[in-house]
C-alpha positions in Angstrom: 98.7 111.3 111.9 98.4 111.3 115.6 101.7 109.5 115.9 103.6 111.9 114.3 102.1 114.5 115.9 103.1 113.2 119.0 106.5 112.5 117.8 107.1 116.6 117.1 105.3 117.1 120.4 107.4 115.3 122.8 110.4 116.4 121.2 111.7 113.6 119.0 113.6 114.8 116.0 112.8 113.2 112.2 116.1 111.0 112.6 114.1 108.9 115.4 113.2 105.7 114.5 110.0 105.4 115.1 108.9 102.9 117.6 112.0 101.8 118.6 113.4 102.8 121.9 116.8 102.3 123.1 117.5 101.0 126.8 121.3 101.3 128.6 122.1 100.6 131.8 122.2 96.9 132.0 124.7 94.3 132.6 126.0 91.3 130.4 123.7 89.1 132.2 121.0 90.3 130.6 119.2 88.2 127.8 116.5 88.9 125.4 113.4 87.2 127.1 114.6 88.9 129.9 113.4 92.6 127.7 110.6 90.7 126.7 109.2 89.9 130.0 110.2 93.7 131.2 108.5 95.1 128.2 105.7 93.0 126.2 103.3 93.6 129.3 103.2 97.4 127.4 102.7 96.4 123.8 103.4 93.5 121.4 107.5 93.4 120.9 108.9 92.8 116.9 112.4 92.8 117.4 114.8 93.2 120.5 118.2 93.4 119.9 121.3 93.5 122.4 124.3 94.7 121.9 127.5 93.7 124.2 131.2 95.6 124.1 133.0 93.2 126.1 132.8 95.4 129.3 130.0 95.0 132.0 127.3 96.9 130.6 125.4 96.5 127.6 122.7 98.3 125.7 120.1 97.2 123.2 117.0 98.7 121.2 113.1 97.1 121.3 110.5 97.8 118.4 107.4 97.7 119.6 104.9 97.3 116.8 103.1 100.8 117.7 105.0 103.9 118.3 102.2 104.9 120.9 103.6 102.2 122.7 107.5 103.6 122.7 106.0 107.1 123.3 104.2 106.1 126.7 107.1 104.3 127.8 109.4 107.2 127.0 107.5 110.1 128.6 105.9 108.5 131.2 109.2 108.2 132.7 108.6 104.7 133.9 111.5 103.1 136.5 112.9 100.0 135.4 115.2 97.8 137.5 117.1 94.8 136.6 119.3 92.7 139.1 119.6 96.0 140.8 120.4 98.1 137.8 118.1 101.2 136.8 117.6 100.6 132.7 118.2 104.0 130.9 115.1 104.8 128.4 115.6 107.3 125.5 114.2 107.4 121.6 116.7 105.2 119.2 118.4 107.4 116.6 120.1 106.8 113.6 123.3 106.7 113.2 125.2 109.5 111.6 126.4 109.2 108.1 129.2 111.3 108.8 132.8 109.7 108.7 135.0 108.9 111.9 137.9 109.8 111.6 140.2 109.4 114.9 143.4 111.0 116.0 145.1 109.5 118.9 142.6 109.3 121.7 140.4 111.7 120.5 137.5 110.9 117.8 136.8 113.8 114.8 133.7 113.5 112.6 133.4 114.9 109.4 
């Protein structure tokens, strides 16, 4: 109860995924124990994921096994370096089940 209390409270719409917590901002250097170490000092990790689009930034997502955990991190608006680089924090949202459809340069969704 208290964690979905505190969910509405902060903000977070129902198509957050609970205790999961996307982070931007990175480079391509950056590995998954890397995260780990960053992060596990806050709560004990389940999954960490990184995703990498060929440029020089990357993203990825960390589940932490309590959402208290991803809710202190995300509105106690902690600063987190790496190599230089400030991480980005937000809540992790599914993705939307509406179609892409794209036109030239542009993308549309349905």
């Amino acid at each position: 109860m208290f964690a979905m209390q505190s969910a509405e409270y902060f903000g977070f719409s129902s198509e957050a995924i609970p205790r999961r917590i996307f982070i931007g901002g990175f480079g391509p250097e950056m590995k998954e124990n890397d995260l780990a170490e960053i992060f596990s000092v806050y709560g004990r990790i389940l999954e960490i994921n990184i995703i990498r689009d060929g440029s020089r930034s990357a993203y990825g997502f960390i589940t932490f096994e309590q959402e208290e955990t991803a809710l202190l991190l995300l509105n106690n608006r902690y600063s987190f370096y790496f190599h230089g680089r400030k991480l980005r924090l937000s809540a992790a949202y599914l993705r939307s089940n509406k179609q892409r459809v794209t036109y030239g340069k542009s993308d549309i969704r349905h």
